[in-house]
C-alpha positions as CSV (number, residue, x, y, z in Angstrom):
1,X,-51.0,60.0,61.5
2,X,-47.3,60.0,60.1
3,X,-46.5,56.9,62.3
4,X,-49.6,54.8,60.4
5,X,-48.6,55.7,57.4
6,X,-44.8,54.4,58.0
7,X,-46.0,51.6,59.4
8,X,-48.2,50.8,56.3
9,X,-45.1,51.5,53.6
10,X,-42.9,48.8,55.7
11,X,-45.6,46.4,55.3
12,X,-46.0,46.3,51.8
13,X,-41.5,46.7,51.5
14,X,-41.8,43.6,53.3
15,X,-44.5,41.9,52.3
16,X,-42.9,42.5,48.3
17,X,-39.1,41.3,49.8
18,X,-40.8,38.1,50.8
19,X,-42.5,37.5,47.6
20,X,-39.3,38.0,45.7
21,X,-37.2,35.4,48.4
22,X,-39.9,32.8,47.4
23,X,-39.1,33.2,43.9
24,X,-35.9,33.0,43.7
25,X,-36.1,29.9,45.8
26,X,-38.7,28.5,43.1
27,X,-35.3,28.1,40.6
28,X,-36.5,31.6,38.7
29,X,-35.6,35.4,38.9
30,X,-38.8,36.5,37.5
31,X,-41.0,38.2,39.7
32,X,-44.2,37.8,37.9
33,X,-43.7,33.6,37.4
34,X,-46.6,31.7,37.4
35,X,-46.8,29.8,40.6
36,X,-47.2,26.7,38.9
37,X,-43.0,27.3,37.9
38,X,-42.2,27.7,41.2
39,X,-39.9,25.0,42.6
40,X,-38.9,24.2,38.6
41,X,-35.9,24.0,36.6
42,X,-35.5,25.5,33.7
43,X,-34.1,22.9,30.8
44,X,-33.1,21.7,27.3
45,X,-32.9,18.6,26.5
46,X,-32.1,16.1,23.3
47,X,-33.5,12.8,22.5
48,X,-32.0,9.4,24.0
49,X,-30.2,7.6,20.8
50,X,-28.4,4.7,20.6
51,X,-25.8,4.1,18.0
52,X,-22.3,3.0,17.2
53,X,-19.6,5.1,17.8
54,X,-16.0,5.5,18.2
55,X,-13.3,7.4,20.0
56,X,-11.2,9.1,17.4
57,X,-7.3,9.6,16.9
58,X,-6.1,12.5,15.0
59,X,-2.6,11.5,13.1
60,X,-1.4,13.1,10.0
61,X,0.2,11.6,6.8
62,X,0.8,12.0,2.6
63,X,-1.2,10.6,0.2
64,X,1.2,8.0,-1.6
65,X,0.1,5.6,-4.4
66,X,0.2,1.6,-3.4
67,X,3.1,-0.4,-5.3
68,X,0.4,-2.4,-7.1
69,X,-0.3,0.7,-8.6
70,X,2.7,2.6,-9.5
71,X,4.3,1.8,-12.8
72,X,8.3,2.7,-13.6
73,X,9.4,4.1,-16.8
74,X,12.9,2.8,-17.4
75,X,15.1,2.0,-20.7
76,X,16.8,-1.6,-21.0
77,X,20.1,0.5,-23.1
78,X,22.3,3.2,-22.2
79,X,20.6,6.2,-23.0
80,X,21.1,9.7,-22.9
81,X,17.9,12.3,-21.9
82,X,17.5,14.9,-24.9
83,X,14.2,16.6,-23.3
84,X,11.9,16.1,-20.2
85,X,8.7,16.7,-21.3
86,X,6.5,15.5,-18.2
87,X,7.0,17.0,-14.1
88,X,5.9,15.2,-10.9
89,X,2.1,15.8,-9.9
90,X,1.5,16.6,-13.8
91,X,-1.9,14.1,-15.2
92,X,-1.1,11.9,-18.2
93,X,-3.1,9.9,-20.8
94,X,-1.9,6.5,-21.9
95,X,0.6,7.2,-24.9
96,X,1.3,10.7,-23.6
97,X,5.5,11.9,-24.3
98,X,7.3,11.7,-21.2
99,X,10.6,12.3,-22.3
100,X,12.9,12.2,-25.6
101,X,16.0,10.2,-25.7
102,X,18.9,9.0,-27.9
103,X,20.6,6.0,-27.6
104,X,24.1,5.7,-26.3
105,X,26.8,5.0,-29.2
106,X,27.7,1.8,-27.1
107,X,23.7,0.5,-27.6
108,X,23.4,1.5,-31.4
109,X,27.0,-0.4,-31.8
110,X,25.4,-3.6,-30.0
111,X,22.2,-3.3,-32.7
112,X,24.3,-3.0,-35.0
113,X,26.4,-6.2,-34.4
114,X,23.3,-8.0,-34.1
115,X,22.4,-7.0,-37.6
116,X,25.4,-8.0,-38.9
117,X,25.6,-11.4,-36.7
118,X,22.6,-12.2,-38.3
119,X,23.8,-11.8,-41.9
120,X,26.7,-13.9,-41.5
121,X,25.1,-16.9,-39.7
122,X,22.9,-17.0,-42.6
123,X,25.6,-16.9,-45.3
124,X,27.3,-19.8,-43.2
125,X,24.0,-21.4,-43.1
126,X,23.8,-21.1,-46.8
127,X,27.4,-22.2,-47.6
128,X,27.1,-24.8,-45.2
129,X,24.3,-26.4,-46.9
130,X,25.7,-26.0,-50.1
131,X,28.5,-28.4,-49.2
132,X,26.5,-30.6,-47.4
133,X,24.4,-31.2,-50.7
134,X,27.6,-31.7,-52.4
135,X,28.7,-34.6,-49.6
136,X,31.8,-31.9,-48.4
137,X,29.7,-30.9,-45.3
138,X,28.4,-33.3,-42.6
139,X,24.5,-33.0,-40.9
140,X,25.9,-32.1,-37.7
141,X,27.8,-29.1,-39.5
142,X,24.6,-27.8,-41.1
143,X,23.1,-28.4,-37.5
144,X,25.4,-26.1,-36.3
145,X,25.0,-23.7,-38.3
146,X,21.5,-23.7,-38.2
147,X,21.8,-22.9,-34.6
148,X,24.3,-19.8,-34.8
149,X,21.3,-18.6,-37.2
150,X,18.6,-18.6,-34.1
151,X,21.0,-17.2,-31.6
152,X,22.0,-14.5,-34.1
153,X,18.4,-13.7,-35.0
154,X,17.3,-13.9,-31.2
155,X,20.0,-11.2,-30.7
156,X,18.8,-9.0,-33.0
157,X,15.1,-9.5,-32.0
158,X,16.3,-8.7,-28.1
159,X,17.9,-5.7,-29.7
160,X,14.5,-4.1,-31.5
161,X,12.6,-5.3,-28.3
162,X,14.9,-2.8,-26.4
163,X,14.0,0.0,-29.3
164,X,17.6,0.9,-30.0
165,X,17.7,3.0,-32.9
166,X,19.2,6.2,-34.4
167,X,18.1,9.7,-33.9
168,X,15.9,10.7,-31.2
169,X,13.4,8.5,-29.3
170,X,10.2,9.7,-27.8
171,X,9.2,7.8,-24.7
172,X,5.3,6.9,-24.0
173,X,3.8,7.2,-21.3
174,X,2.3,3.2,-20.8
175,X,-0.4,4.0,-18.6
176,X,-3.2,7.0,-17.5
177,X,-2.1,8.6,-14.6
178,X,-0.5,11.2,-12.3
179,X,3.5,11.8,-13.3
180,X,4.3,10.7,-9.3
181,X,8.7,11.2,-9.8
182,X,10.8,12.1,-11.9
183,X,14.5,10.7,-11.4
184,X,16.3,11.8,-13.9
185,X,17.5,15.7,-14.9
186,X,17.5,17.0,-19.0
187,X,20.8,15.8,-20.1
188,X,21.5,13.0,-17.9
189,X,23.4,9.8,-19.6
190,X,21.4,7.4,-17.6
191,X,22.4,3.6,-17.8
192,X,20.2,0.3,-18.7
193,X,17.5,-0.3,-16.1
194,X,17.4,2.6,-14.7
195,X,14.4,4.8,-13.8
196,X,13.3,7.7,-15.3
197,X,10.0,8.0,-14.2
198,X,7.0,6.6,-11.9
199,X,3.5,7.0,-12.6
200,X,0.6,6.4,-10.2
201,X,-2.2,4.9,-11.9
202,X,-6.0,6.5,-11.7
203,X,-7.1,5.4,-15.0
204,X,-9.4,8.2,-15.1
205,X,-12.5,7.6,-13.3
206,X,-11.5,4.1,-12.2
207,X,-11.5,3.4,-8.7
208,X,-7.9,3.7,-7.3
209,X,-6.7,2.5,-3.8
210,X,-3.5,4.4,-3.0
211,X,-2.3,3.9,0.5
212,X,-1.9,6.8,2.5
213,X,0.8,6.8,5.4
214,X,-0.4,8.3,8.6
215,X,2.3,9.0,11.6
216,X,0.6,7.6,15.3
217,X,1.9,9.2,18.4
218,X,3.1,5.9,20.5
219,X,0.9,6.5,23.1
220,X,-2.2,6.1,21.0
221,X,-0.9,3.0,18.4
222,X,-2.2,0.5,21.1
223,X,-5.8,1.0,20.2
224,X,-5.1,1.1,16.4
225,X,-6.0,-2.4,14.8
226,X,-6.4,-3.1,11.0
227,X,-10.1,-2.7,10.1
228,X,-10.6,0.7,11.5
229,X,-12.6,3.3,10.1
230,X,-10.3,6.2,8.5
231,X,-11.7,9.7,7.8
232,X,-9.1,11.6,5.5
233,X,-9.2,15.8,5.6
234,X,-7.0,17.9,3.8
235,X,-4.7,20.2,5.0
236,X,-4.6,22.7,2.6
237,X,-7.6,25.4,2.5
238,X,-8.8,24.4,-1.1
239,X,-8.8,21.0,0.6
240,X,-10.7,21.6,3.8
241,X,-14.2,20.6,3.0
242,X,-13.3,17.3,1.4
243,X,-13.2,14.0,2.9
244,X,-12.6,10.6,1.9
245,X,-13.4,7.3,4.3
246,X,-10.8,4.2,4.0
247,X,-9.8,1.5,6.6
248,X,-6.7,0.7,8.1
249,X,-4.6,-1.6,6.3
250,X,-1.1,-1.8,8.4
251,X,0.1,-1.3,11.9
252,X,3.4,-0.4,12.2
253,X,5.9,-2.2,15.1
254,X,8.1,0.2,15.2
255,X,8.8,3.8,16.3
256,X,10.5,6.3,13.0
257,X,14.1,7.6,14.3
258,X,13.4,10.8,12.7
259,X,9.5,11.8,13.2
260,X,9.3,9.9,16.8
261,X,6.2,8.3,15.7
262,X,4.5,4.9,14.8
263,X,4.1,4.1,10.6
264,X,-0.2,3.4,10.0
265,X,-1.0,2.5,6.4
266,X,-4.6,3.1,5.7
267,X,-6.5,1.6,2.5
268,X,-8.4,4.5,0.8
269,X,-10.4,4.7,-2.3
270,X,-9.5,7.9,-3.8
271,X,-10.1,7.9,-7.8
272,X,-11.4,11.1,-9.4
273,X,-10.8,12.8,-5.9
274,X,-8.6,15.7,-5.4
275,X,-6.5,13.7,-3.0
276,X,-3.8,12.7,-5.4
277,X,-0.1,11.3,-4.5
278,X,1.4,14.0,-2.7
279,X,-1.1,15.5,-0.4
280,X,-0.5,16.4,2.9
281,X,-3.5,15.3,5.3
282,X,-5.2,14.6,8.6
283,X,-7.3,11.6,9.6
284,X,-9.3,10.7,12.4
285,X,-9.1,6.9,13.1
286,X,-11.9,5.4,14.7
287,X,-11.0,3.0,17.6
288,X,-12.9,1.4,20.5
289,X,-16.2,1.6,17.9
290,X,-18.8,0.0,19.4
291,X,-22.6,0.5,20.1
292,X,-23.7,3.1,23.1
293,X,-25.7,6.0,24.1
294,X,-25.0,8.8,22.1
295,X,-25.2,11.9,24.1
296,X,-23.6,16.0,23.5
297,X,-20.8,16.5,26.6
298,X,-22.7,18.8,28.4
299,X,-25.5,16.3,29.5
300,X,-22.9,14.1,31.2
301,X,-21.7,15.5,35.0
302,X,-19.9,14.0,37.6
303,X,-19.8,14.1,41.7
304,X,-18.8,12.1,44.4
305,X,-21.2,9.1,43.6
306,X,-20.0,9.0,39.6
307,X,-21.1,9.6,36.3
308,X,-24.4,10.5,35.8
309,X,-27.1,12.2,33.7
310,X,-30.5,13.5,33.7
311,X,-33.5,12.2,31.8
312,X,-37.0,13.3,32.1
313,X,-39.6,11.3,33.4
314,X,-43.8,11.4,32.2
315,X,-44.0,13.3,35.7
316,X,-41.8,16.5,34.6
317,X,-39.6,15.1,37.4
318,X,-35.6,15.0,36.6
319,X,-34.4,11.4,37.2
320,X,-31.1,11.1,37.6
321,X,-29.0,7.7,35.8
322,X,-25.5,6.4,36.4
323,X,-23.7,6.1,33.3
324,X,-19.7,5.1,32.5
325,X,-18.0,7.1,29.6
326,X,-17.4,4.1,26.8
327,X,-15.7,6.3,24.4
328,X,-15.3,10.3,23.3
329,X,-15.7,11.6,20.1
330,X,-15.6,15.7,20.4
331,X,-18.1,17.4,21.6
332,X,-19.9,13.6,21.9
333,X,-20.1,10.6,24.5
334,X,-20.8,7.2,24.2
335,X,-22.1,5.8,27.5
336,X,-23.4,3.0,29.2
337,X,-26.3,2.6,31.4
338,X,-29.9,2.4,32.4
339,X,-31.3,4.9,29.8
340,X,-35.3,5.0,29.1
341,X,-35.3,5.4,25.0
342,X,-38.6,7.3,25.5
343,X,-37.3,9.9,28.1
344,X,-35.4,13.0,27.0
345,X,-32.0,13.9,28.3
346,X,-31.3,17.2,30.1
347,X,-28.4,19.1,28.0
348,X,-29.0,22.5,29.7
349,X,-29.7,23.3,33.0
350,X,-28.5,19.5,34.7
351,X,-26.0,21.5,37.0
352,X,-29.1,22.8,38.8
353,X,-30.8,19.5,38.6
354,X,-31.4,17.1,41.5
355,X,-33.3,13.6,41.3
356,X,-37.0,14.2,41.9
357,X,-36.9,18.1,41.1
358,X,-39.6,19.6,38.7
359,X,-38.2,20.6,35.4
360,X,-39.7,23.2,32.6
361,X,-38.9,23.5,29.1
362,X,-37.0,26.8,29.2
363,X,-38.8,29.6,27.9
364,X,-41.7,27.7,27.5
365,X,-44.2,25.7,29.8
366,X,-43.0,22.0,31.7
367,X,-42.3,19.2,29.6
């Protein structure tokens, strides 16, 4: 009796052993699978687009304004600075006090003389004429006097161009936008021509184009052409979520002595943004854009016969399709090949995947 009842507990041990090998040889761990799962494959999978796409390069550059943009503040007299009253990155209106001056005792003396130079050719003028109309004076001396009169008068008309007066002077600010340099220090004596300030023009609301500089590693500048797409991020964290798109507008021939890397200018609309002159960035440049399958990373694998994928045929069965890697943006490939538009592709589960096997939506019935 105790040897029939052994006998019938290793039965049903090895009968339930046998169940559970078949199982796990279906592709599934769980014991109480349908058998219409067995010999499956769990899977995700994403649609089959088609789109264009590019293969990034990360560089990182300053926001600078473009010289068509930039206006300098300068004096045409000796001048010394009484008071700064504007600081780089500070926003200006058009008219707004950038600094107060007084003129050098050199300039006034020059107005001055003008003034007077003026006064004199005209008495000459008038004594001149006098004789003339007395026959002491010839037409060629009234001539000349005449003349002295317009040089003397355009002297002193250069002289009120230049604004040359007494007292202290308030310089204007002749355009709306961001203060971008200051060159000069609060008590400077500053000579004629030079610059005091630059301002890069936004015109408040108007659409700017400041050029931003980006620094290419060399290795990367030979897939760089003008026309590509630029994505600008800041680097700061009140910057992080903004973006701004531009193209690329120069390719630098030559590698900086100091940073070690290749000069890209980059075209970028940026008025009313909160990318002003100044600001440190990052950019992806788009290169190698062109039109492919757009597929996530994980759906592309590789063995000794290549690059491939799975797609899902009307059967449930996994069909397997060469591809070749085009271009690789993040956690996305652009391929090339034979792809079915209406089939899925496998982006979970492909590393169990064969060509021909069954396939399941996971968690959920075959698909």
């Amino acid at each position: 009796m105790r040897n029939k009842l052994l006998s019938t507990r290793l039965r049903r041990v090895t009968t339930s052993l046998a169940a559970a090998a078949v199982c796990v040889a279906g592709g599934t761990y769980n014991a109480h699978a349908d058998e219409a799962d067995t010999g499956t494959v769990a899977v995700q999978t994403v649609p089959a687009q088609r789109g264009p796409i590019g293969q990034p390069v990360r560089a990182y550059g300053v926001v600078s304004a473009s010289g068509s943009s930039i206006t300098t503040v300068t004096l045409p007299y000796v001048a010394h600075i009484a008071r700064l009253l504007a600081q780089p990155g500070q926003p200006v209106k058009r008219g707004a006090p950038l600094a107060a001056v007084t003129a050098d005792p050199s300039a006034w003396l020059a107005a001055s003389q003008a003034k007077r130079a003026l006064t004199f050719a005209q008495r000459e003028l008038s004594r001149t004429q006098s004789l003339f109309d007395k026959r002491l004076a010839t037409a060629s001396q009234v001539s000349a006097a005449q003349r002295s009169v317009d040089d003397a008068r355009d002297a002193l008309d250069a002289q009120r161009h230049m604004g040359v007066g007494a007292g202290i002077k308030t310089i204007y600010a002749p355009i709306g936008g961001v203060v971008l340099q200051v060159s000069v220090s609060q008590g400077d004596q500053i000579s004629a021509g030079a610059v005091i300030m630059q301002i890069a023009r936004t015109d408040y609301g108007k659409p700017s184009r400041p050029d931003v500089v980006l620094g290419i590693d060399p290795d990367d500048i030979g897939a760089i052409h003008e026309g590509d797409a630029v994505t600008l991020r800041g680097l700061s964290s009140g910057l992080s979520h903004s973006t701004a798109t531009g193209r690329v507008t120069i390719v630098g021939a030559a590698i900086d002595s100091q940073t070690q890397l290749v000069d890209v200018g980059a075209s970028v609309p940026l008025g009313g943004s909160a990318f002003i002159p100044g600001t440190h960035v990052s950019a992806d440049i788009a290169t190698k854009t062109g039109t492919h399958w757009i597929v996530p990373r994980s759906c592309v694998l590789t063995d000794d016969q290549g690059t491939y994928l799975f797609q899902v045929g009307p059967d449930q069965k996994a069909k397997r399709v060469n591809v070749r890697i085009a271009v690789e943006d993040g956690q996305r490939y652009g391929v090339d090949g034979s792809l079915d538009a209406a089939l899925p592709v496998v982006s979970v589960g492909n590393y169990e995947l064969q060509d021909g096997m069954g396939v399941r939506r996971a968690g959920g019935a075959a698909r």
